[in-house]
N, C-alpha and C positions, 0 to 999 in steps of 0.2 A: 591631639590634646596636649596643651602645655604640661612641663613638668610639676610646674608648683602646680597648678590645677588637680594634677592626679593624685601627689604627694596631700593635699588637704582631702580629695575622697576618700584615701586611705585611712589617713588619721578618723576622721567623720565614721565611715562603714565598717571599716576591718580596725579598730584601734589592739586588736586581739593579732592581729598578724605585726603592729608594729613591735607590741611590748616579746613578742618573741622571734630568737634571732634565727633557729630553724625555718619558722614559716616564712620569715623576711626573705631569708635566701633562697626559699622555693617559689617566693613569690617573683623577684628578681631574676630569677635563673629558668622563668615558667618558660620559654621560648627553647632555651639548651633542653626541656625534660618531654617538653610536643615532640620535636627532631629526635630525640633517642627513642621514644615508644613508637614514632614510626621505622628510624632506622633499623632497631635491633631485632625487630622479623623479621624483615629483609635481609641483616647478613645473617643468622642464624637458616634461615632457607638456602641461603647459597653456601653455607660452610658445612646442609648435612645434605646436600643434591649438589652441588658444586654446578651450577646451573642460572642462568638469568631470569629465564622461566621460576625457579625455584625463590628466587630475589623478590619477585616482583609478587608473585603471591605470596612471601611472608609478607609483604609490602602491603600488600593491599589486605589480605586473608588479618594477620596480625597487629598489622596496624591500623589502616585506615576504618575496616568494617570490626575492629573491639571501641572502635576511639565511638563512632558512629552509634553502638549498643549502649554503652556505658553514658553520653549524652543524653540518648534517646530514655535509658532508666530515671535518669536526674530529673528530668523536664516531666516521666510518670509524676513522678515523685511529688514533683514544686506543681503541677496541675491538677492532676488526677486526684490526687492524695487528700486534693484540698477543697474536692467537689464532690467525690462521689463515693460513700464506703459510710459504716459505723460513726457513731458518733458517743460514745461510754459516756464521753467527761466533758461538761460543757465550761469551752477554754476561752470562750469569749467571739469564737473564730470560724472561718467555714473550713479546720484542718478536720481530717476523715481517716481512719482504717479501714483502707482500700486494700483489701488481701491479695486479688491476681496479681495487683502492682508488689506489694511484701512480699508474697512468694519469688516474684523475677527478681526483685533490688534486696534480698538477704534482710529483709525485717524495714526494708527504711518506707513502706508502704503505710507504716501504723504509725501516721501523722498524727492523729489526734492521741493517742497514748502519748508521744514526743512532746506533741504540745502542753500536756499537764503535766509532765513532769521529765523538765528539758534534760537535768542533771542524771539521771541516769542512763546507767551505763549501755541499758537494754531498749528497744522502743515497745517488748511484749510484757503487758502486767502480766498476764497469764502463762502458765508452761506451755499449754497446746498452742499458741498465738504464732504462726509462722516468723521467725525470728533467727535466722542460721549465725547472722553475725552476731547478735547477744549468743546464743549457743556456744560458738567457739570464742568467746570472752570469757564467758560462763567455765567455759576446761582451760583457757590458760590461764585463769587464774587461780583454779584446784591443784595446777600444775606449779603454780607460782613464778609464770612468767610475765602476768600483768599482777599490774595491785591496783587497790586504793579504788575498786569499783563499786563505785556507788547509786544505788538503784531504792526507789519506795518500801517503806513496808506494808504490811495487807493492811494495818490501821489508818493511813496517809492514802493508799489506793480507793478504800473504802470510802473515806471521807470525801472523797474527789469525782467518786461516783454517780452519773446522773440516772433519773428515773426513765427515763426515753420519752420522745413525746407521746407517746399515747397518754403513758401512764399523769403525765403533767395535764393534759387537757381535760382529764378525769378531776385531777386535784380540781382544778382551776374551776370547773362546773359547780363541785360540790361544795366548796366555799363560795359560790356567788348565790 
């Protein structure tokens, strides 16, 4: 792919990684950040076994089979999430809170909570809602290490709330 070809998908898809110059540079430098998440369990294995053997399965062990987990949650996520689980809040969309997927990817399973309401911070309306990474947003920001998190109130979650379809195809009888 030519350069100006990529530079216009960028601008088109990501216009959010151009206007920031952190992401830009993690975008640009994605190659240098693949090679160091595989390299650095590899030396970290040889520098506490002093060993090739020890290299090669941080290699593989740390790198290659977290790289291989961490894709394989992403793709739950973008499929699963979007076919098969709850449905609270009708977003327009076939996104789903899909829990076994929420419980493995730390909350990002509860796509259709996301989908109505992208801005916050959490993807659980509810406390009990499997959600470990809103959880620990949740204390660092009691801690006052993150700010500015912003999530729904019960009046906005309510309002966004659907009846499910049983309870619609019921409506839908009794007024015809």
């Amino acid at each position: 792919m030519d350069a100006q070809r990529r530079e216009f998908e960028l601008a088109v898809l990501a216009p959010d990684v151009l206007r920031d110059r952190r992401l830009f540079f993690y975008h640009r430098t994605y190659q240098l950040w693949m090679a160091a998440g595989l390299l650095l369990p590899a030396a970290i294995g040889f520098a506490v076994e002093g060993t090739a053997a020890a290299a090669l399965t941080g290699f593989v062990f740390g790198g290659l089979a977290r790289m291989f987990v961490a894709n394989q949650a992403a793709w739950c996520v973008g499929s699963l999430s979007h076919m098969i689980g709850g449905r609270p809040f009708d977003n327009g969309d076939r996104s789903a809170n899909n829990w076994p997927v929420a419980v493995f990817t730390f909350g990002e399973g509860l796509q259709n909570n996301h989908h109505a309401f992208p801005g916050s911070y959490r993807h659980a309306v509810r406390a009990w809602e499997p959600d470990l990474s809103g959880w620990t947003l949740t204390v660092l920001g009691r801690l006052r290490v993150v700010r500015d998190l912003r999530q729904p109130d019960a009046a906005a979650i309510a309002a966004r709330r659907t009846r499910g379809p049983r309870s619609e195809r019921r409506t839908d009888r009794a007024s015809a």
